[in-house]
C-alpha positions as CSV (number, residue, x, y, z in Angstrom):
1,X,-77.9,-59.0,98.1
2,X,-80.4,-58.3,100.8
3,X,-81.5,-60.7,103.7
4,X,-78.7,-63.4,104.3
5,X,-79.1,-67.0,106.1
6,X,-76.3,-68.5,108.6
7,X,-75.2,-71.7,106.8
8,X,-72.8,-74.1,108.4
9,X,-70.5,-76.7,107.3
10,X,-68.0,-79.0,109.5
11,X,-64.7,-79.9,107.0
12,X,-61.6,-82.2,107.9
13,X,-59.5,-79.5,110.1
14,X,-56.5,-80.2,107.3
15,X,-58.5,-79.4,104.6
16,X,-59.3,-75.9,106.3
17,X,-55.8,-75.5,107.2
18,X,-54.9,-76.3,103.3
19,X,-57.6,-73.6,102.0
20,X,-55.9,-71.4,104.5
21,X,-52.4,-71.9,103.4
22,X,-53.2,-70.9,99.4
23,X,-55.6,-67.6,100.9
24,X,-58.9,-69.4,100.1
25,X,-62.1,-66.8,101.2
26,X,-64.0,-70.0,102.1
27,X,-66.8,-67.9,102.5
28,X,-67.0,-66.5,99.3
29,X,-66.0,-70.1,97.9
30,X,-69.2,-71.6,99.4
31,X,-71.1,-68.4,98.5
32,X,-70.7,-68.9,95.1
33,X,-70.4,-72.8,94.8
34,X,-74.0,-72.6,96.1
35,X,-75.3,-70.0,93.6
36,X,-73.7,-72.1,90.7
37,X,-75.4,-75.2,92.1
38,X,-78.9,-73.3,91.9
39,X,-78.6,-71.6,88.9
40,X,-77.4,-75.1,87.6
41,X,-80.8,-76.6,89.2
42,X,-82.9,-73.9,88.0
43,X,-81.9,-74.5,84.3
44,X,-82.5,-78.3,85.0
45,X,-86.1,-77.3,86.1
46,X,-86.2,-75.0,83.3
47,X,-85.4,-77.6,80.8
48,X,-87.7,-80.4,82.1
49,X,-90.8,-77.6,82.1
50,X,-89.5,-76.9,78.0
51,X,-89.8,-80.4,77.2
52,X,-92.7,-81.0,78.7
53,X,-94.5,-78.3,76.9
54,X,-92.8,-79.6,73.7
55,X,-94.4,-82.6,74.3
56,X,-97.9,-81.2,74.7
57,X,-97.4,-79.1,72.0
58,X,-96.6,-82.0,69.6
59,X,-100.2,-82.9,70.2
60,X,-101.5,-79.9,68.6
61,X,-102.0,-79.7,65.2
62,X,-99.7,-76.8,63.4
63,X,-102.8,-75.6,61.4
64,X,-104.4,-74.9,64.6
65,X,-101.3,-72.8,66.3
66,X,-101.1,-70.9,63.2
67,X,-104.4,-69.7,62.9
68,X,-104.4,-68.8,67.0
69,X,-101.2,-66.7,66.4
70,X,-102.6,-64.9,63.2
71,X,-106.1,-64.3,66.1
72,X,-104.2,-63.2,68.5
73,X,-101.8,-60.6,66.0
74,X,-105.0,-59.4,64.7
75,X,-106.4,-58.6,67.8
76,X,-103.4,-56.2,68.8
């Protein structure tokens, strides 16, 4: 995992006492509602840079891809 950060979090003493009760590891609870929440923003960034390239794409005309991609193969 390597190097880890301190985060802290204040929550209603009841609902602590609840997690508790059922044997909730809220450590490992935040842990990985944190990592989802990145890898779900890290997609969304992923997604806006695909469309933006799609869009600056469109503006290329195919005959001109296809003859860069035929360059570039015959150049292996």
């Amino acid at each position: 995992m390597g190097a880890t950060e301190t985060v802290t979090a204040k929550v209603p003493k009841e609902l602590k006492e609840k997690l508790n009760r059922h044997g909730v590891n809220v450590s490992a609870l935040i842990r990985e509602t944190l990592e989802k929440e990145a890898e779900r923003l890290e997609a969304e960034e992923t997604d806006r840079i695909v469309d933006e390239v799609a869009e600056l794409l469109q503006d290329i005309p195919t005959k001109n891809i296809i003859e860069d991609i035929r360059r570039d193969r015959d150049e292996r």
